[in-house]
C-alpha positions as CSV (number, residue, x, y, z in Angstrom):
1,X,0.0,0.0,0.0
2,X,1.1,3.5,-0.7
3,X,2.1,4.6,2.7
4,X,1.9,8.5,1.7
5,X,-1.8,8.2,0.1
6,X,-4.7,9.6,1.8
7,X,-7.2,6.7,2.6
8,X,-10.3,6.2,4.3
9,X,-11.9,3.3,6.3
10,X,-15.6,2.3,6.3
11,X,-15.8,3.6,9.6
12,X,-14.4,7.2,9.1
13,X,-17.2,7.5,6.0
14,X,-19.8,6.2,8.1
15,X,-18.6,8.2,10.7
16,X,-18.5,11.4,8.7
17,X,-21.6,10.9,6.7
18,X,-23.2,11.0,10.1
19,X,-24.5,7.3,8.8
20,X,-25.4,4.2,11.0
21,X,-22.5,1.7,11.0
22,X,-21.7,-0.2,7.5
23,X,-23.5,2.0,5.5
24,X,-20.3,2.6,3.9
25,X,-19.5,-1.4,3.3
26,X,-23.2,-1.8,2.1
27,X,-22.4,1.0,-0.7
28,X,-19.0,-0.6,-1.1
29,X,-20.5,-3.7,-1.9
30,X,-22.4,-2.7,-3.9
31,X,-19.5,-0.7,-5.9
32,X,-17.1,-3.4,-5.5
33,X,-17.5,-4.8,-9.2
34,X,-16.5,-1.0,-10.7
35,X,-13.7,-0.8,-8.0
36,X,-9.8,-2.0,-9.0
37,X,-7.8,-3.2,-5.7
38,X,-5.0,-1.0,-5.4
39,X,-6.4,2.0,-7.2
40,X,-9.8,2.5,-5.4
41,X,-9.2,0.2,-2.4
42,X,-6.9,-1.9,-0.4
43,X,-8.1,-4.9,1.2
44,X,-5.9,-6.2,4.7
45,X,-6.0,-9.7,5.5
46,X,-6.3,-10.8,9.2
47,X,-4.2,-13.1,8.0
48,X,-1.4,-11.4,6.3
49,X,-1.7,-7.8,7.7
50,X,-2.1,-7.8,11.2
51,X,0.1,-5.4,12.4
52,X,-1.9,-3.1,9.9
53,X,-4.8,-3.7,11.1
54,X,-4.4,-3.1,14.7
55,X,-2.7,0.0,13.9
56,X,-5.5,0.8,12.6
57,X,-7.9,-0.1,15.6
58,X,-5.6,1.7,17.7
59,X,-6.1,4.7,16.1
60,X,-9.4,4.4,15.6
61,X,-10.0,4.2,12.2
62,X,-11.5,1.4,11.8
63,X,-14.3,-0.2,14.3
64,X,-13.2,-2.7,17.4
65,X,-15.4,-5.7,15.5
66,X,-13.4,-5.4,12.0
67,X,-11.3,-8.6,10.9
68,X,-10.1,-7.8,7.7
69,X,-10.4,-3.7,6.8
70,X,-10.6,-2.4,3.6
71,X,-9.4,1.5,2.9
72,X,-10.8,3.7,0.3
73,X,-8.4,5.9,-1.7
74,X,-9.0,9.3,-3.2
75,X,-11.4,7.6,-6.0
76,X,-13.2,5.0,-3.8
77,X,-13.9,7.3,-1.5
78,X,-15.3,9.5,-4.0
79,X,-17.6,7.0,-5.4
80,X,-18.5,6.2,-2.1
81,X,-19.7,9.3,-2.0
82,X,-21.6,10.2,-5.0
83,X,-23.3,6.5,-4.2
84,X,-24.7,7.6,-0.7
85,X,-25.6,11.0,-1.7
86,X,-27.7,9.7,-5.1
């Protein structure tokens, strides 16, 4: 992952969409199929990015309950976005 790119977890758009929690994995679910790993999102494994991940639950980014997380970059984010607001 590009360690200098903005990104955004689930959490911090439901969070800031003043949305109930996984509104923001409901819309990317339903986005997924339009989304390119690595360009819109990064996915991290339980498995293979641990250390990652509870980086990320330390600083609160991502809710306590989250296995694998998935971040949003610039574009995802966007989409995200444009897809809750239409």
């Amino acid at each position: 992952m590009a360690k200098t790119e903005k990104t955004w977890s689930l959490m911090e758009i439901d969070q800031a969409q003043g949305a109930k929690k996984g509104t923001a994995f409901l819309a990317f679910k339903q986005l997924k199929d339009s989304f390119d790993e690595g360009r819109d999102f990064y996915y991290l494994s339980s498995s293979q990015d641990s250390r990652e991940i509870e980086q990320l639950r330390s600083a609160g980014r991502i809710y306590e309950t989250t296995v694998n997380a998935i971040l949003l970059t610039e574009g995802g984010y966007q989409s995200i976005l444009d897809y809750l607001e239409g």
